[in-house]
FIKELO-843069 format. One record per residue (C-alpha): residue number from 1; residue in three letters; x, y, z. Coordinates in steps of 0.05 Angstrom, whole numbers, m for minus. Example, Ala and Ser with C-alpha at 12.3 -4.5 7.8 and 13.67 -1.06 7.14 Angstrom:
2
@n->1	res->ALA	u->246	v->m90	w->156
@n->2	res->SER	u->273	v->m21	w->143
This chain:
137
@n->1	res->UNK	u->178	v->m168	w->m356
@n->2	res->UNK	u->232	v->m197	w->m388
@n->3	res->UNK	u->279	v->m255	w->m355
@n->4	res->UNK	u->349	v->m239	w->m395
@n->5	res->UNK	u->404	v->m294	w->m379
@n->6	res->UNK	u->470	v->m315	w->m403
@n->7	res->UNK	u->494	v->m388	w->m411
@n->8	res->UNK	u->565	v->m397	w->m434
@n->9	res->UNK	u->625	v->m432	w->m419
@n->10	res->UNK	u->697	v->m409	w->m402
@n->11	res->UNK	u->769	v->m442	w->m396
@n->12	res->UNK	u->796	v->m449	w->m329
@n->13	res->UNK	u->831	v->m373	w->m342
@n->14	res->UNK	u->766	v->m344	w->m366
@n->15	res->UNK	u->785	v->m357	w->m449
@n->16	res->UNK	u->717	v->m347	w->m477
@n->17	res->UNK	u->745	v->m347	w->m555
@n->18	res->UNK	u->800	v->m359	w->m610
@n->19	res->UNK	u->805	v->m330	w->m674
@n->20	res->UNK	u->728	v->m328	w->m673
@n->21	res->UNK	u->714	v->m391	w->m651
@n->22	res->UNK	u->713	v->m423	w->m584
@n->23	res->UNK	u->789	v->m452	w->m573
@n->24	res->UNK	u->755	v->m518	w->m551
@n->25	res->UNK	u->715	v->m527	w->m610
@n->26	res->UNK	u->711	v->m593	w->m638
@n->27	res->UNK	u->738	v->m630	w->m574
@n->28	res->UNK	u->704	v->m697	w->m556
@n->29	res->UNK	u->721	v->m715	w->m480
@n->30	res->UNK	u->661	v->m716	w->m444
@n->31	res->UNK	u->660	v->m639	w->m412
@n->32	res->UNK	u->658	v->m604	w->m481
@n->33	res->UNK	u->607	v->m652	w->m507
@n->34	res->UNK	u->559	v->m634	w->m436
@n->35	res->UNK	u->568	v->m575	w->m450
@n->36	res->UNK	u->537	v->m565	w->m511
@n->37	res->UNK	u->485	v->m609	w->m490
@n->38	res->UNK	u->467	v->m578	w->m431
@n->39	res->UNK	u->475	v->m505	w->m474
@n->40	res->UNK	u->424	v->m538	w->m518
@n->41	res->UNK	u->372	v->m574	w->m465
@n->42	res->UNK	u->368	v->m500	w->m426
@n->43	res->UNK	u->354	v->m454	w->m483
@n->44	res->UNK	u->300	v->m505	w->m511
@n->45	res->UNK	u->231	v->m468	w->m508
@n->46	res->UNK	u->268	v->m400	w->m496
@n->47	res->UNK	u->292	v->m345	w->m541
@n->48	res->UNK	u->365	v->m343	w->m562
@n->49	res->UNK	u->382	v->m275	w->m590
@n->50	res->UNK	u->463	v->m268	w->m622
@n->51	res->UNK	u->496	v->m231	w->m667
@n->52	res->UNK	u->494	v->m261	w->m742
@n->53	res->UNK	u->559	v->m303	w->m742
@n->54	res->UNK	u->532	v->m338	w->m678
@n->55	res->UNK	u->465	v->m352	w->m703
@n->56	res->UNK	u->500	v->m383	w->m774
@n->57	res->UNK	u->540	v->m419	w->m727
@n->58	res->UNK	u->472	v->m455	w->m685
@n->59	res->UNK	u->454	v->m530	w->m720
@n->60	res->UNK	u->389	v->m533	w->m758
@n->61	res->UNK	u->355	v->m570	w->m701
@n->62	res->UNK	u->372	v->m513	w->m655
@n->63	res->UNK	u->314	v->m474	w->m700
@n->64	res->UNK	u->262	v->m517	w->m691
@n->65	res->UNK	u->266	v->m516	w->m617
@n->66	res->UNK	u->271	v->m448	w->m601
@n->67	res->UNK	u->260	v->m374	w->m618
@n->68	res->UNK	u->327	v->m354	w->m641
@n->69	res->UNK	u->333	v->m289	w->m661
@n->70	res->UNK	u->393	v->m239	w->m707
@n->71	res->UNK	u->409	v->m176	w->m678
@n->72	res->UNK	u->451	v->m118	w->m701
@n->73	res->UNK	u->491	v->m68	w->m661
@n->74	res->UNK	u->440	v->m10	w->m686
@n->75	res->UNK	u->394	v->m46	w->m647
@n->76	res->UNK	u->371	v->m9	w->m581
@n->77	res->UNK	u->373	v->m71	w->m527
@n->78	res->UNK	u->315	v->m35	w->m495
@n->79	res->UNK	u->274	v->m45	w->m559
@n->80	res->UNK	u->294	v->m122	w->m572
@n->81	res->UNK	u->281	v->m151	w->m508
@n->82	res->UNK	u->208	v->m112	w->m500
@n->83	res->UNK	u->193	v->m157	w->m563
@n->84	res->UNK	u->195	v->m210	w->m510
@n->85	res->UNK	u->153	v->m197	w->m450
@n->86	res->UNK	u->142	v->m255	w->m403
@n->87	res->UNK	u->194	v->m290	w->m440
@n->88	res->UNK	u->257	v->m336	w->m417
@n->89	res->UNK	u->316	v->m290	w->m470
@n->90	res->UNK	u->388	v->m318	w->m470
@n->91	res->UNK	u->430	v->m274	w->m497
@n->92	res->UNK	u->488	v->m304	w->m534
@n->93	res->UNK	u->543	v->m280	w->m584
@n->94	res->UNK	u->603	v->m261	w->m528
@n->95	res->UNK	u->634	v->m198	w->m514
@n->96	res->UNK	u->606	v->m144	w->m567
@n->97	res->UNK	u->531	v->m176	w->m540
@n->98	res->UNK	u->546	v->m181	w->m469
@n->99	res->UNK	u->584	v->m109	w->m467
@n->100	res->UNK	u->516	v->m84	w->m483
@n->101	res->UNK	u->474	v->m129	w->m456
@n->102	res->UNK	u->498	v->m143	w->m392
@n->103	res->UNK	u->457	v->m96	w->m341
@n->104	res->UNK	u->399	v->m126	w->m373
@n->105	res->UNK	u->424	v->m196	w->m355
@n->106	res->UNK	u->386	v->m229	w->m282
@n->107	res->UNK	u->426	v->m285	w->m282
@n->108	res->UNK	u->496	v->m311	w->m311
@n->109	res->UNK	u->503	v->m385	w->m323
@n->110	res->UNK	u->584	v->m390	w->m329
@n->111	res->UNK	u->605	v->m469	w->m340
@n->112	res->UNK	u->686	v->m475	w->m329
@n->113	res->UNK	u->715	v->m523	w->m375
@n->114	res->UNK	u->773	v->m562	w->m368
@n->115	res->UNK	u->818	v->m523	w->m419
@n->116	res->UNK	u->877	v->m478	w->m401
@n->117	res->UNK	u->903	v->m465	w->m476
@n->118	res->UNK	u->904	v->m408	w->m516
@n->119	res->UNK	u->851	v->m360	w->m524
@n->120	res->UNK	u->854	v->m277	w->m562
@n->121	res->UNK	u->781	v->m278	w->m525
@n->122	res->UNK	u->763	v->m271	w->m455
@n->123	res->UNK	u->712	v->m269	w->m398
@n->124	res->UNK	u->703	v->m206	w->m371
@n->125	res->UNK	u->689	v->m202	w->m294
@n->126	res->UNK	u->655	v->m128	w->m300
@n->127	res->UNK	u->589	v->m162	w->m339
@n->128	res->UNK	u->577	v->m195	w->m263
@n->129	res->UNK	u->582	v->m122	w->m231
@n->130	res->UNK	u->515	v->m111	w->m270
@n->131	res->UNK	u->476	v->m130	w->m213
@n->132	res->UNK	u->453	v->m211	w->m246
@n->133	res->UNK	u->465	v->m272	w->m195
@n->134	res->UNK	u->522	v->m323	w->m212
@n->135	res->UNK	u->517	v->m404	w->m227
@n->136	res->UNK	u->586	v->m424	w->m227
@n->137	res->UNK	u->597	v->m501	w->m254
């Protein structure tokens, strides 16, 4: 079987994204830059799938140390993940992934960051209701 999680961070009013990007992007105080570090340690030896624009987004290194893997929205979710049996999958890519990938998901990994700014992008609560267990941070 399959062990599908999720691993992402949020503001501190659930903004997930802005203007396709994530509205802390590029900020250097210490949270953001854990963040991605810890985003990066967890998913090591796993397998990342995300939509394209994610996956161009991922640093080279991120290749080398884990299966990462393009989907598209003609994909059956059924069919991707049973290309992974046994496996550790985190899915990534935000709402359009996790709208239909969320009842598939065992465990959410939700980090809140110490931004309250502006966001067109947000968490939505009704992925939990899927039945996964919550790591809030």
């Amino acid at each position: 079987m399959t062990d599908v999680r999720v691993i992402c961070a949020i503001g501190r009013s659930g903004q997930l994204g802005l203007q396709g990007g994530m509205p802390w992007e590029g900020r250097q105080e210490r949270a953001f830059i854990e963040d991605v570090e810890r985003f990066f340690e967890i998913t090591r030896g796993h397998v990342l799938i995300a939509g394209p624009k994610t996956v161009a987004s991922f640093p080279d290194f991120a290749h080398d140390e884990r299966t990462i893997v393009t989907i598209r929205s003609k994909e059956r979710p059924e069919d991707v993940l049973s290309r992974f049996p046994g496996r550790v999958v985190y899915i990534g890519g935000g709402p359009a992934v996790w709208d239909v990938y969320a009842r598939y998901v065992r465990h959410w990994d939700i980090n809140t960051l110490p931004y309250d700014g502006e966001a067109d992008t947000w968490f939505n609560p009704a992925w939990l209701l899927a039945g996964g267990a919550v790591t809030r941070r």
